[in-house]
C-alpha positions as CSV (number, residue, x, y, z in Angstrom):
1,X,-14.5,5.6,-23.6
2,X,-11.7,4.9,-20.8
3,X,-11.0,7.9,-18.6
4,X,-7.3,9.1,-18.9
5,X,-5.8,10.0,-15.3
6,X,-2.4,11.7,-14.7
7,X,-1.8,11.2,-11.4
8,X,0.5,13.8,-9.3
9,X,1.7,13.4,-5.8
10,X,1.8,9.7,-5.6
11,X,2.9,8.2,-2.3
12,X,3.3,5.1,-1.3
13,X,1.8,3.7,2.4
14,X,2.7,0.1,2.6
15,X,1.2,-1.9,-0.7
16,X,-0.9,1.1,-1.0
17,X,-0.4,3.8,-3.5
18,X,-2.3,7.1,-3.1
19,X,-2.4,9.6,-5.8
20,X,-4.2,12.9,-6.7
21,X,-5.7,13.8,-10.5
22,X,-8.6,15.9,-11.2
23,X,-12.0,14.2,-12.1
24,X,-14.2,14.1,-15.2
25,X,-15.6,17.9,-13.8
26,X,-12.2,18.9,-13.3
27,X,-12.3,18.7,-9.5
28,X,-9.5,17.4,-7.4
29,X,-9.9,13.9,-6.8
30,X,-8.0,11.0,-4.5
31,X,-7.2,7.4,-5.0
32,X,-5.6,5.3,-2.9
33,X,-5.0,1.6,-5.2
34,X,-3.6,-1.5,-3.5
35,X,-0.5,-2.9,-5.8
36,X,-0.6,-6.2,-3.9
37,X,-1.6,-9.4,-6.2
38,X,-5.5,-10.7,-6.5
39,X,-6.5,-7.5,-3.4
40,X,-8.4,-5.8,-5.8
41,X,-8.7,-3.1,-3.2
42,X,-9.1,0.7,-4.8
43,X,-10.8,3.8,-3.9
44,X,-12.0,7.4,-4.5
45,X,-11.8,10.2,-2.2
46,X,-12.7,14.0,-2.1
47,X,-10.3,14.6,0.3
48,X,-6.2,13.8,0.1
49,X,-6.5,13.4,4.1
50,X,-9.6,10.4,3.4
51,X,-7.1,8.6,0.7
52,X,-4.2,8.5,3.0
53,X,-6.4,6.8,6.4
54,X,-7.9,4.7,3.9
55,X,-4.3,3.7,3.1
56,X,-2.7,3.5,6.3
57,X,-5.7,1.3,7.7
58,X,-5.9,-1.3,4.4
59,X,-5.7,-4.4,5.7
60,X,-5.0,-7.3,2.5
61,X,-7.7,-10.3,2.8
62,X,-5.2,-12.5,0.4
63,X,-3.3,-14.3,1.5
């Protein structure tokens, strides 16, 4: 069954969108997602601090 996130406190950082939900044990979680087309680039983070780096340091390999 497909996980339904709401997502709070989304910011974008270049082609990178970073939001915060809270996980299946109903911790606080981090995502950063790259919107650009065919990067495919997404993550999880424990920290809001990890998600943003993560962000501000994607580098797209399309292209």
């Amino acid at each position: 069954m497909p996980v339904n996130r709401r997502f709070r406190r989304v910011v974008r950082i270049g082609p990178v969108q970073v939001g915060t939900y809270y996980g299946g044990r109903g911790r606080e979680k981090h995502a950063a997602v790259c919107t650009a087309p065919r990067c495919g680039f997404c993550a999880d983070y424990d920290s809001r601090a990890a998600a943003e780096l993560a962000a501000r340091t994607h580098r797209c390999r399309v292209g």
